[in-house]
C-alpha positions in Angstrom: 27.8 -75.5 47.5 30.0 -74.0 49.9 30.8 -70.6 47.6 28.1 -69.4 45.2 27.9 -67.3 42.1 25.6 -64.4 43.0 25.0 -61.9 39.6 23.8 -58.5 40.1 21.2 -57.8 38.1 22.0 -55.5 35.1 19.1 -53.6 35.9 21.4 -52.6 39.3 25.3 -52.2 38.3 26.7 -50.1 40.4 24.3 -49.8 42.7 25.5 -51.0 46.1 25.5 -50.3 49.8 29.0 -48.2 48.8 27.1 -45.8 46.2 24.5 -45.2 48.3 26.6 -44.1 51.9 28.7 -41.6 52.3 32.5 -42.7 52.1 33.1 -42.3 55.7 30.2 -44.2 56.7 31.1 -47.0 54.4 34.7 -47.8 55.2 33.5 -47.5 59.0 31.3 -50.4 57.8 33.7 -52.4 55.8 36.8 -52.5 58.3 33.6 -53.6 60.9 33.2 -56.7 58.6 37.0 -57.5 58.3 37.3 -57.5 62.3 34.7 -59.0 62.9 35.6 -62.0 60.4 39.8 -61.3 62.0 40.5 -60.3 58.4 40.1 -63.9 56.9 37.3 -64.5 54.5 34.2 -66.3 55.7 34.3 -68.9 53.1 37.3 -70.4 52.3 39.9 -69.0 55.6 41.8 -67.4 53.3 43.4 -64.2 52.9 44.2 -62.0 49.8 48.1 -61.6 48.2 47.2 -57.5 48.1 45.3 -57.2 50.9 43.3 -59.6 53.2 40.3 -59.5 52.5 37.3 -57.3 50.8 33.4 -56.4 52.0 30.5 -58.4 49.8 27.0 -57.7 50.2 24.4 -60.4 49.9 21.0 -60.0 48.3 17.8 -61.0 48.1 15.1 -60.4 45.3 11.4 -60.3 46.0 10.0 -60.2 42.1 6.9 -59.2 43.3 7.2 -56.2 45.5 10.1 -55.5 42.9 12.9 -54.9 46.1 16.3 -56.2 46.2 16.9 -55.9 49.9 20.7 -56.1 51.7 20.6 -59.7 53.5 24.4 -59.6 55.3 28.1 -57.9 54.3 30.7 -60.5 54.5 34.3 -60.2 54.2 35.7 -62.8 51.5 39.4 -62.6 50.0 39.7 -61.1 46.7 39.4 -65.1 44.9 36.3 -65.9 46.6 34.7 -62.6 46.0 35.6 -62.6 41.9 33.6 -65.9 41.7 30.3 -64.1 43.8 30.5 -61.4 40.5 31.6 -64.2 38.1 30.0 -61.8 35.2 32.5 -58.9 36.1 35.6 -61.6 36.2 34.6 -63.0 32.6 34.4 -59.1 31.4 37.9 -58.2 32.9 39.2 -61.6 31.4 39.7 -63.3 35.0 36.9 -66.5 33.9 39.4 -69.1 34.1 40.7 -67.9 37.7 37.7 -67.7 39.3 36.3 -71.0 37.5 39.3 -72.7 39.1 38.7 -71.4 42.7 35.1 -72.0 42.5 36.0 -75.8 41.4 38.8 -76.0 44.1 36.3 -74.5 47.0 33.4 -76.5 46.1 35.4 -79.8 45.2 33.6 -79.7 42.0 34.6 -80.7 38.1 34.7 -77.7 35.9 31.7 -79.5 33.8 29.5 -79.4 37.0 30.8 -76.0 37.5 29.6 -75.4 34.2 26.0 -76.9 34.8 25.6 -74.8 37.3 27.1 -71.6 36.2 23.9 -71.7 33.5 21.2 -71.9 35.9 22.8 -68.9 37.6 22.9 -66.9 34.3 19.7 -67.8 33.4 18.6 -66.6 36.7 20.6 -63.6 36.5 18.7 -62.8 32.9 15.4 -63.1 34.4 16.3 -61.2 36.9 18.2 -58.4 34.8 14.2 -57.8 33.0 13.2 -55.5 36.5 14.5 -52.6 37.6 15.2 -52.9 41.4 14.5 -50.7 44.3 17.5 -51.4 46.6 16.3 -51.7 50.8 19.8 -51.1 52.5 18.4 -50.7 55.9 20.4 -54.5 57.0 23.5 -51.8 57.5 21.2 -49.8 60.7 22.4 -53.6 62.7 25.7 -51.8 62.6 25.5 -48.1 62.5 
């Protein structure tokens, strides 16, 4: 699948690379990823209606050490970032948007979109049981 559905644990809401810098130091960090991605999103080309696009920040999960460690920040436009947090666009009532893009990206039906979209909740549940120590030190490559 070219654009993935990546929950946050609940165990980690609102804990991100942005909570845990200074605000100067993080929009220092975010414009880097728009330039270097020439303000179009790294998954689909596209570009936002608002603005172009936004920073995501990829994770990893190692269950055993119990550390959910900063992989990469990417710049996506605001569609291809509200499927990554899928959960938040089903609270804010923005499912059937970002179930749409996610078909249209990944030239899949919405029932395979739907197959899959229950592996990555059950995965996100397991995950949601531990509470995470976040590793952030990916953002030194760029500081």
């Amino acid at each position: 699948m070219k654009l993935k559905v990546e929950l946050i644990p609940s165990s980690s809401h609102y804990k991100n690379v942005r909570s845990m810098v200074p605000k100067d130091k993080w929009d220092k960090l975010r414009k880097m990823i728009y330039r270097r991605a020439n303000y179009r999103c790294e998954i689909c080309n596209g570009k936002g209606p608002s603005w172009p696009v936004e920073c995501h920040e990829e994770w990893t999960f190692n269950i055993a050490k119990g550390v959910q460690k900063l992989k990469k920040l990417t710049a996506l436009c605001p569609a291809c970032h509200e499927v990554k947090h899928f959960g938040r666009a089903q609270v804010v009532g923005r499912a059937d948007a970002a179930l749409k893009h996610f078909c249209k990206i990944n030239k899949v039906s919405k029932k395979e979109a739907h197959r899959y979209l229950d592996k990555v909740f059950d995965l996100y549940e397991k995950r949601s049981q531990y509470k995470w120590k976040l590793d952030i030190s990916a953002i030194n490559q760029f500081i």
